[in-house]
TITORPA-820288 format. One line per 4 residues: their letters; for each residue x, y, z of N, C-alpha, C, O. Coordinates in steps of 0.05 Angstrom, whole numbers, plus 5000, padded with zeros to 4 digits. Example, Ala and Ser with C-alpha at 12.3 -4.5 7.8 and 13.67 -1.06 7.14 Angstrom:
2
as = 5264,4886,5156,5246,4910,5156,5264,4934,5156,5285,4934,5169 ~ 5257,4955,5142,5273,4979,5143,5258,5001,5157,5268,5023,5161
***
This chain:
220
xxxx = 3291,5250,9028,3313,5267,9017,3339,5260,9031,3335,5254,9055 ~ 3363,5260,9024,3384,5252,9028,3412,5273,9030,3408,5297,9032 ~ 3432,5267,9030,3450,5299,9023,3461,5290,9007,3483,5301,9006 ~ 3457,5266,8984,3470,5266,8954,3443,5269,8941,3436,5254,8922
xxxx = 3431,5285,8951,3403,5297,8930,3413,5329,8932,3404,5345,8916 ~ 3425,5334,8945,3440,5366,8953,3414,5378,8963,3414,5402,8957 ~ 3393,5372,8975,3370,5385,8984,3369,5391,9011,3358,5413,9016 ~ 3377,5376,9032,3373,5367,9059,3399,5410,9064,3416,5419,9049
xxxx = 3389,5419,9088,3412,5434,9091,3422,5423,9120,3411,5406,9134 ~ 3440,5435,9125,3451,5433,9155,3437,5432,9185,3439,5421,9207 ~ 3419,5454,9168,3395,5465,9194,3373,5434,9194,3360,5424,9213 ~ 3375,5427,9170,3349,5411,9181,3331,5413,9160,3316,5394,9154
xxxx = 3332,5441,9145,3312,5441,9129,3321,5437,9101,3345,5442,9098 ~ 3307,5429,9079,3298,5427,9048,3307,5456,9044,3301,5477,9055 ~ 3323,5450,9025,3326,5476,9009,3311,5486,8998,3309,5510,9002 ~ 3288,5472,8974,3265,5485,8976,3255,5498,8992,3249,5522,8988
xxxx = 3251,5486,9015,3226,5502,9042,3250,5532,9051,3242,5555,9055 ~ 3275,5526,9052,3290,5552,9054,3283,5568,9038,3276,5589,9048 ~ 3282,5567,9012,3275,5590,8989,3249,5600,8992,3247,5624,8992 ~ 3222,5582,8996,3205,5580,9005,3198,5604,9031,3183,5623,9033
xxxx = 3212,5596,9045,3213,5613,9077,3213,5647,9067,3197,5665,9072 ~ 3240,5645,9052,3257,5669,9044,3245,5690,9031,3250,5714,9034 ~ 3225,5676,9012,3217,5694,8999,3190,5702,9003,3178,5721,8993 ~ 3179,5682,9023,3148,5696,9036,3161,5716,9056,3155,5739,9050
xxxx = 3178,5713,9077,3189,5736,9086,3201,5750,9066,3203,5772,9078 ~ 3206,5752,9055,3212,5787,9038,3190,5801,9025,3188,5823,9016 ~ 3173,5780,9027,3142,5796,9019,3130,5810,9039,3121,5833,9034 ~ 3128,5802,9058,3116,5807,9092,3139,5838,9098,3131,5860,9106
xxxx = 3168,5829,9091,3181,5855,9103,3178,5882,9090,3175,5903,9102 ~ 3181,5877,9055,3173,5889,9040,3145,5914,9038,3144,5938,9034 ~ 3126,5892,9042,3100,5911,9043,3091,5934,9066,3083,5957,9066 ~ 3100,5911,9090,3095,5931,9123,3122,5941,9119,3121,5964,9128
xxxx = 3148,5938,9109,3168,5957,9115,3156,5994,9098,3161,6017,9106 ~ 3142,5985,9076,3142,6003,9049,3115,6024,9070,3119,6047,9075 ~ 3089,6009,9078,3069,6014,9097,3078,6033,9118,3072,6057,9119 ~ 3102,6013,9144,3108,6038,9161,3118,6063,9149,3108,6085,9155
xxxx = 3138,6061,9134,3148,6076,9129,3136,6096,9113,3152,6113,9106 ~ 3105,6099,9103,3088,6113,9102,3069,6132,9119,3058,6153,9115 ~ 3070,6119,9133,3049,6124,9163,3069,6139,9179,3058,6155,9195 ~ 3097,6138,9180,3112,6158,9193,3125,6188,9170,3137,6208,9178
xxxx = 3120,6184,9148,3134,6200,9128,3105,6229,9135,3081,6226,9131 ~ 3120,6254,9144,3098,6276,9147,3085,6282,9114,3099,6289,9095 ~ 3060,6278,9114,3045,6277,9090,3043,6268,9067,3035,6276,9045 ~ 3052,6251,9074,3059,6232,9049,3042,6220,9035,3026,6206,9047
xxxx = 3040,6222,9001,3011,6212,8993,3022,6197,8971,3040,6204,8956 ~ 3008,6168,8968,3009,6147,8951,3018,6154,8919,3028,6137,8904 ~ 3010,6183,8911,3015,6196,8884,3048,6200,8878,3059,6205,8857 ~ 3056,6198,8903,3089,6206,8909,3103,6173,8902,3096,6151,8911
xxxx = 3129,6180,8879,3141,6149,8888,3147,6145,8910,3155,6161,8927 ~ 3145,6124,8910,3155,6098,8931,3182,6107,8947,3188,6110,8971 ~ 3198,6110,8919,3229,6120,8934,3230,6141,8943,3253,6150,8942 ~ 3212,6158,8956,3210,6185,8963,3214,6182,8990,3227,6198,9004
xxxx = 3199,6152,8999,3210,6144,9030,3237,6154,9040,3243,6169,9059 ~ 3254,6136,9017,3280,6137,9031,3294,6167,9025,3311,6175,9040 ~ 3284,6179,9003,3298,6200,8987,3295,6216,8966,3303,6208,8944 ~ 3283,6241,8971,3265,6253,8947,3301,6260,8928,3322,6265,8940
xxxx = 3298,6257,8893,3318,6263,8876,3328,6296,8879,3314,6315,8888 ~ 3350,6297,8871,3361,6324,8873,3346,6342,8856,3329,6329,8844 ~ 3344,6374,8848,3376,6382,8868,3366,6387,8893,3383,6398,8907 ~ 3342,6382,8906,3341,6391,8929,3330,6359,8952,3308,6356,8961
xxxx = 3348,6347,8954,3332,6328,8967,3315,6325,8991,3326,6339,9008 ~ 3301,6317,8999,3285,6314,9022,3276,6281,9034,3261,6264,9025 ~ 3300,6281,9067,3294,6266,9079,3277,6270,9100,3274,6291,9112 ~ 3261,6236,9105,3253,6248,9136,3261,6222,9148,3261,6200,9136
xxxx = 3268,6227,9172,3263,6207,9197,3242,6194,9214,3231,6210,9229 ~ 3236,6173,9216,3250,6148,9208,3242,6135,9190,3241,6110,9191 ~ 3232,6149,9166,3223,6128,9148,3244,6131,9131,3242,6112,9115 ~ 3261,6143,9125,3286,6139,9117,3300,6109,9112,3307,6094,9093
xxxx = 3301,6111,9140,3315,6083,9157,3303,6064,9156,3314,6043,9151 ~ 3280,6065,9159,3255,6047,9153,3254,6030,9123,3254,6006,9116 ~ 3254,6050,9113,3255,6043,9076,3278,6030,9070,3279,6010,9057 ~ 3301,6046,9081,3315,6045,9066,3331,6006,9076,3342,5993,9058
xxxx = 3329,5996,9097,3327,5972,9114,3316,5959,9100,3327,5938,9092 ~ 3289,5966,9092,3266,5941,9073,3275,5936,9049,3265,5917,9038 ~ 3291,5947,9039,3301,5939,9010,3319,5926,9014,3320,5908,8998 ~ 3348,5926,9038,3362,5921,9043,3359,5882,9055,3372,5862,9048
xxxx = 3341,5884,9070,3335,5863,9076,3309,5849,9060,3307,5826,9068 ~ 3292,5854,9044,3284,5846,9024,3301,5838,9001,3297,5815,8993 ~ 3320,5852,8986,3337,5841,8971,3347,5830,8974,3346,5814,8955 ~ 3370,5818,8998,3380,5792,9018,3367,5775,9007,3375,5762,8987
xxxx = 3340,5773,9022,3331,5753,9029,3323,5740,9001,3319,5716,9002 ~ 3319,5750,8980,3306,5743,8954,3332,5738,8938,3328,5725,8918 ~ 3364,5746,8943,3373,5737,8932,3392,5711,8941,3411,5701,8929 ~ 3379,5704,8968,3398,5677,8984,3372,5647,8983,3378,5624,8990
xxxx = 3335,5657,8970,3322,5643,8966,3331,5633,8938,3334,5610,8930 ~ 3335,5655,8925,3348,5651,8889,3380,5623,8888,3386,5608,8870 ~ 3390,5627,8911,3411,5610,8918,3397,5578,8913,3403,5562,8896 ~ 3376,5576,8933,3369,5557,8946,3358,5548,8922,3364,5524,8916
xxxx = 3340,5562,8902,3314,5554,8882,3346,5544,8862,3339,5527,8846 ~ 3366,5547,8861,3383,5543,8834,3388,5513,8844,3380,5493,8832 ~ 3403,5512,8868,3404,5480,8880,3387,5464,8880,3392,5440,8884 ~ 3363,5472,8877,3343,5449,8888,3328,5444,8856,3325,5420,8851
xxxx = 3319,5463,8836,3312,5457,8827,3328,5467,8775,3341,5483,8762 ~ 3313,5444,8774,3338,5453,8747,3316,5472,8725,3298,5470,8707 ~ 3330,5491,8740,3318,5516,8725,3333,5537,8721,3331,5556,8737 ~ 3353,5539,8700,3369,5564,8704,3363,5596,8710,3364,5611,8729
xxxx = 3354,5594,8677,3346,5619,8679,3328,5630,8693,3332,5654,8692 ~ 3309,5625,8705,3290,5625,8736,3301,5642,8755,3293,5665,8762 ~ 3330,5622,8769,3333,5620,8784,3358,5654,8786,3365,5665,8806 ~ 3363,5659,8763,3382,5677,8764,3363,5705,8760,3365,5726,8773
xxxx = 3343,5700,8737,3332,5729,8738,3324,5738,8767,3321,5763,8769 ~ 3318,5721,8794,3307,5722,8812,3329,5732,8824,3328,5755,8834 ~ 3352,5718,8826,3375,5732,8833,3386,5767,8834,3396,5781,8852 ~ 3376,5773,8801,3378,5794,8797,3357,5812,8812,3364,5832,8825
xxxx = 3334,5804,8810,3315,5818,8812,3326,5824,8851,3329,5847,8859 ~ 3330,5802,8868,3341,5814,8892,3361,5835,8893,3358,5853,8909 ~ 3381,5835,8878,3402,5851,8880,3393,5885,8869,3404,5906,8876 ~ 3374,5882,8853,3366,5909,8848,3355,5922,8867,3358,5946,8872
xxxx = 3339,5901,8883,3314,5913,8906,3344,5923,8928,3345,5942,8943 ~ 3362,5906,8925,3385,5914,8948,3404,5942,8942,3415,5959,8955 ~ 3400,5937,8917,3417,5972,8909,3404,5990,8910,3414,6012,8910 ~ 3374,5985,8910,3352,6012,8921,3357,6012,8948,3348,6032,8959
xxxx = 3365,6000,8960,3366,6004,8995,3389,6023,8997,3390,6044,9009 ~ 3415,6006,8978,3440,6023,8981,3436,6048,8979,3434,6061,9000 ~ 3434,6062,8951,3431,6074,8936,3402,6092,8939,3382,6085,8927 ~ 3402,6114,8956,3367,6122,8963,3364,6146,8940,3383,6159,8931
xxxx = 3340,6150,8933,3335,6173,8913,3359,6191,8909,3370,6190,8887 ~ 3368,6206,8926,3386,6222,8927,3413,6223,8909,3427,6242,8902 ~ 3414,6196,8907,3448,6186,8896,3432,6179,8871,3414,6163,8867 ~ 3446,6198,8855,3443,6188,8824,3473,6196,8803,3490,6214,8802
xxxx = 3466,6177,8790,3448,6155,8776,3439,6131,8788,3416,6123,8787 ~ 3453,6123,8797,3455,6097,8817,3431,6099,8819,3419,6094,8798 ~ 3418,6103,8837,3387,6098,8849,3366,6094,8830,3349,6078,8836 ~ 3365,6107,8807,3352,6102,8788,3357,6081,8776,3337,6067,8775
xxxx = 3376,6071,8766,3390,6043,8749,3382,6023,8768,3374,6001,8758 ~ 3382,6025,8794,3382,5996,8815,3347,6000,8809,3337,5978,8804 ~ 3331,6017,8808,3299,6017,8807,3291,6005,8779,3275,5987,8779 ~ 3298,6012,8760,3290,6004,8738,3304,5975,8737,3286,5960,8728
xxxx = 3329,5957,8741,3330,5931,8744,3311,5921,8764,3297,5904,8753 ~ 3304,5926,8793,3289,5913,8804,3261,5918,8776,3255,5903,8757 ~ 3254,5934,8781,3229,5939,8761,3224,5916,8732,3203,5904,8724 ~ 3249,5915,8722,3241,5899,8702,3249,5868,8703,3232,5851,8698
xxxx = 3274,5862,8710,3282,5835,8729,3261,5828,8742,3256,5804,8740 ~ 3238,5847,8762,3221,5828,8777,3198,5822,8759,3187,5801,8766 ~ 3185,5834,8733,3166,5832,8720,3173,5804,8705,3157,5785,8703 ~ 3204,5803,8692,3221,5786,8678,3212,5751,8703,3201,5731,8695
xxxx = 3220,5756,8724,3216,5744,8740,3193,5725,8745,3194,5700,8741 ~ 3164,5745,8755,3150,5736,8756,3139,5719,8728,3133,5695,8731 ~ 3137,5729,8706,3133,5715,8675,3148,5685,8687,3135,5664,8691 ~ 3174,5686,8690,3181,5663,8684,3175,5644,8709,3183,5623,8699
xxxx = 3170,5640,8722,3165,5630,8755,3134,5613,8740,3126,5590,8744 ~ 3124,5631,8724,3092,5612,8713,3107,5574,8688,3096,5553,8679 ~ 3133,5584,8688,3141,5553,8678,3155,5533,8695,3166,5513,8686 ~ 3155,5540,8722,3166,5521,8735,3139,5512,8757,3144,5489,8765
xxxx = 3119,5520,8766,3098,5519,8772,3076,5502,8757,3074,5501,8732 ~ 3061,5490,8773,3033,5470,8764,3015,5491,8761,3019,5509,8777 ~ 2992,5495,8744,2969,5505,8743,2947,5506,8760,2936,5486,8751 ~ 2929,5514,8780,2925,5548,8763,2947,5567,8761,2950,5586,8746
xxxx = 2964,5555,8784,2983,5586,8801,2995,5594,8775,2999,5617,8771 ~ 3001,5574,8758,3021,5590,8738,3005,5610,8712,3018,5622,8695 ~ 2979,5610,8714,2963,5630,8713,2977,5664,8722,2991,5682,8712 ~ 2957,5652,8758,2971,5677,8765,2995,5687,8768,2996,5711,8773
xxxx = 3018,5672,8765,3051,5690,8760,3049,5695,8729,3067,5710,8722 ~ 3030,5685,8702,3040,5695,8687,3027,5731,8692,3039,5751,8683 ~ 3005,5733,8703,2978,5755,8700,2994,5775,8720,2993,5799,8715 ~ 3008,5765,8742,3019,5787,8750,3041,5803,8742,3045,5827,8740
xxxx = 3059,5774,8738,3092,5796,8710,3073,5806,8684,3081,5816,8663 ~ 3061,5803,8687,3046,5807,8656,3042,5841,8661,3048,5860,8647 ~ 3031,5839,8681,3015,5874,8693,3032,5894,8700,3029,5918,8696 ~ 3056,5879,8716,3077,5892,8719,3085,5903,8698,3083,5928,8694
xxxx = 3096,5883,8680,3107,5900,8658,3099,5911,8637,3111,5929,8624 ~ 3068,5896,8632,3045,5925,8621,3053,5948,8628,3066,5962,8612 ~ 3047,5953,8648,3046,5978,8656,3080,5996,8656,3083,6020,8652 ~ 3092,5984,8659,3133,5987,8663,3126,6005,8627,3127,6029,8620
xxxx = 3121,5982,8613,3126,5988,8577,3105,6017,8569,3112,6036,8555 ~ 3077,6012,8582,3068,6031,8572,3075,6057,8582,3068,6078,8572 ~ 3091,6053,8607,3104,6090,8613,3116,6101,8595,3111,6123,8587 ~ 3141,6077,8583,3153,6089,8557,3153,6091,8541,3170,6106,8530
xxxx = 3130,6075,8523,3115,6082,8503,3103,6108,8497,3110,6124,8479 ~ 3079,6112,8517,3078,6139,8518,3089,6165,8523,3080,6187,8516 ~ 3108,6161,8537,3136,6184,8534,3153,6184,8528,3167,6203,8535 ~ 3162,6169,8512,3184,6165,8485,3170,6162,8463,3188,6164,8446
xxxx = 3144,6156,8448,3141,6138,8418,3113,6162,8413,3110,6180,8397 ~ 3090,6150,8441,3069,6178,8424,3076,6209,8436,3067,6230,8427 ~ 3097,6206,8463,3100,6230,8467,3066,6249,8485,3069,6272,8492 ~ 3051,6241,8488,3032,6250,8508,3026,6228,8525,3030,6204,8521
xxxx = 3013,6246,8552,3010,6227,8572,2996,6196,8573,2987,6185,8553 ~ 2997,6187,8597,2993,6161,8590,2965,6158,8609,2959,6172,8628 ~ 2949,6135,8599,2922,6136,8608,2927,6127,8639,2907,6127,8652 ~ 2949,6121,8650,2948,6117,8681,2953,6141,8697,2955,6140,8721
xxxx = 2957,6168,8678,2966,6193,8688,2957,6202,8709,2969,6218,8723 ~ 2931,6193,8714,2901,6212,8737,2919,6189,8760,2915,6198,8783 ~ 2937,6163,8763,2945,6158,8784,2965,6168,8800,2970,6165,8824 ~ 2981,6186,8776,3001,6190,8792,3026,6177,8792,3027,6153,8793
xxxx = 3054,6198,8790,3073,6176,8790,3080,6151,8816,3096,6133,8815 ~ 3064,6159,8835,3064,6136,8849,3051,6116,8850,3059,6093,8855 ~ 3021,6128,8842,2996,6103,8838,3010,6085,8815,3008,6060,8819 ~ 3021,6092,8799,3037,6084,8770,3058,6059,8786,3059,6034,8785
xxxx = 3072,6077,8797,3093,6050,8804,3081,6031,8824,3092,6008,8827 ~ 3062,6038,8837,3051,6022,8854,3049,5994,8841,3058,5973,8849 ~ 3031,6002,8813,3015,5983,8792,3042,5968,8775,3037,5953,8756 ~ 3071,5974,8783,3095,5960,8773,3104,5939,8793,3106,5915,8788
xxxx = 3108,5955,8823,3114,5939,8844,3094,5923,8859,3100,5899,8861 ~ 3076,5929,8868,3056,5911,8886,3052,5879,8870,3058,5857,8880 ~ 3043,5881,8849,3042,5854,8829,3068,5843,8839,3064,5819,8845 ~ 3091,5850,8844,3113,5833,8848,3115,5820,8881,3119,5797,8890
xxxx = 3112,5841,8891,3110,5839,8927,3087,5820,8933,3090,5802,8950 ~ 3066,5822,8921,3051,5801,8922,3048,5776,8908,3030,5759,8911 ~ 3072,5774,8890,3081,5752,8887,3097,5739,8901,3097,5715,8901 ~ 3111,5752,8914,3141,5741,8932,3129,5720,8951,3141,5698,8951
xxxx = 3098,5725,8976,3100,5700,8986,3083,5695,8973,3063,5695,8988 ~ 3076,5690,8948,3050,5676,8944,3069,5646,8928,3059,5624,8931 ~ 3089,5647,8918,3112,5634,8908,3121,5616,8923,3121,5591,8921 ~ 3131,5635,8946,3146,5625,8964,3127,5603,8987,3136,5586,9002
xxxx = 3102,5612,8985,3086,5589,9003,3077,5567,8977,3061,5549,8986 ~ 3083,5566,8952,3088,5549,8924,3104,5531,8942,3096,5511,8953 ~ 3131,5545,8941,3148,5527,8944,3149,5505,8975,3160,5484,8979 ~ 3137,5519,8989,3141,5512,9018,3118,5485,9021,3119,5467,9038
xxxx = 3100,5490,9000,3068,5464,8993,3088,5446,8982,3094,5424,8992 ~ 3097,5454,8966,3107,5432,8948,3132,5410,8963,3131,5385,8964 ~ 3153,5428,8973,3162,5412,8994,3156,5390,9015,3168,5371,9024 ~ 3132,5403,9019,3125,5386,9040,3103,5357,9023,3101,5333,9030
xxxx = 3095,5366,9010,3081,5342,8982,3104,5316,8979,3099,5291,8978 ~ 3132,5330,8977,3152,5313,8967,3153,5300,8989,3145,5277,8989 ~ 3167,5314,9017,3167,5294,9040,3148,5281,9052,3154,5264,9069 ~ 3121,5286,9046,3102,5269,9051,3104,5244,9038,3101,5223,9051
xxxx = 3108,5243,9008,3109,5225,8998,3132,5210,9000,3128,5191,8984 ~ 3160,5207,9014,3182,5203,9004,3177,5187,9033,3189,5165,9037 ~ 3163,5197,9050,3163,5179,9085,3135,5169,9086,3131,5155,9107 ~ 3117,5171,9071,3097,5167,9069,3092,5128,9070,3069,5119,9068
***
């Protein structure tokens, strides 16, 4: 690799392997950030959304300390980092639209950090873009990928957003509850977000194989 391939960075590393890096860490910060900040929240049960960490919705909101800070950090630096890997995946590789829904999909996860339950509308709008941007996301990540993996990114945006469509199907179109109801609105979003978080390094160590395939072969 060379630096009229625009790949090589300053540091030393492949821009690939940067995006690569970036986005297995935002998976790692993501899950144990979402984790602690469970294990310190007083009684907190998986049936509860997610955003409840940082900020139960009005009119009466309810914070606690430090999972507040906790939460509200992991989105913050989870979105970063997913939208400066989205940088790297646009340079290195020719994939537009890829590379931008991924973009998006960081910036949503970063306006849920901004933006905690409490502040609405805002908080809701930044949840439902991460939510559907990352489902949008994952789908498309299965065409720039070799097989099997591109299997599993299509099976996991797939589940994601199964599940995203059938909330509103059944509470907008048939109007009664929905067969994931016995989980809970948190077990529910769980089954939106985790598919994605567990995509982030499963991608991102994609990209970091594949890099190193190229420089093997290129000094080989």
């Amino acid at each position: 690799m060379n630096d009229s391939d625009g790949l090589p960075s300053r540091l030393g590393f492949s821009e690939p392997s940067i995006a690569g890096f970036g986005l297995t860490l935002a998976g790692f910060v993501g899950l144990m950030g979402i984790i602690t900040a469970e294990v310190l929240y007083p009684d907190y049960s998986t049936r509860q959304d997610i955003s409840d960490l940082g900020s139960t919705r009005p009119p009466n909101p309810i914070i606690h300390e430090p999972s507040a800070t906790i939460f509200n950090a992991t989105m913050l630096v989870t979105g970063a980092l997913v939208v400066l890997a989205a940088y790297f995946v646009y340079r290195s590789r020719d994939s537009r639209g890829f590379p931008l829904a991924l973009a998006v999909f960081g910036v949503g996860a970063f306006g849920v950090g901004v933006f905690p339950g409490n502040v609405t509308p805002w908080h809701g709008l930044f949840a439902m873009l991460t939510f559907v941007s990352g489902g949008i996301t994952v789908v498309l990540s299965a065409r720039v990928v070799s097989r099997p993996f591109s299997f599993l990114c299509g099976l996991f945006g797939g589940i994601s957003l199964f599940v995203l469509i059938s909330v509103f199907v059944y509470g907008l179109v048939v109007g009664g509850p929905s067969p994931l109801e016995p989980l809970g609105p948190g077990g529910i979003e769980r089954w939106v977000v985790y598919p994605l978080i567990v995509w982030l390094p499963a991608f991102g160590g994609y990209l970091l194989a594949d890099d190193r395939d190229v420089t093997d072969d290129r000094h080989g």
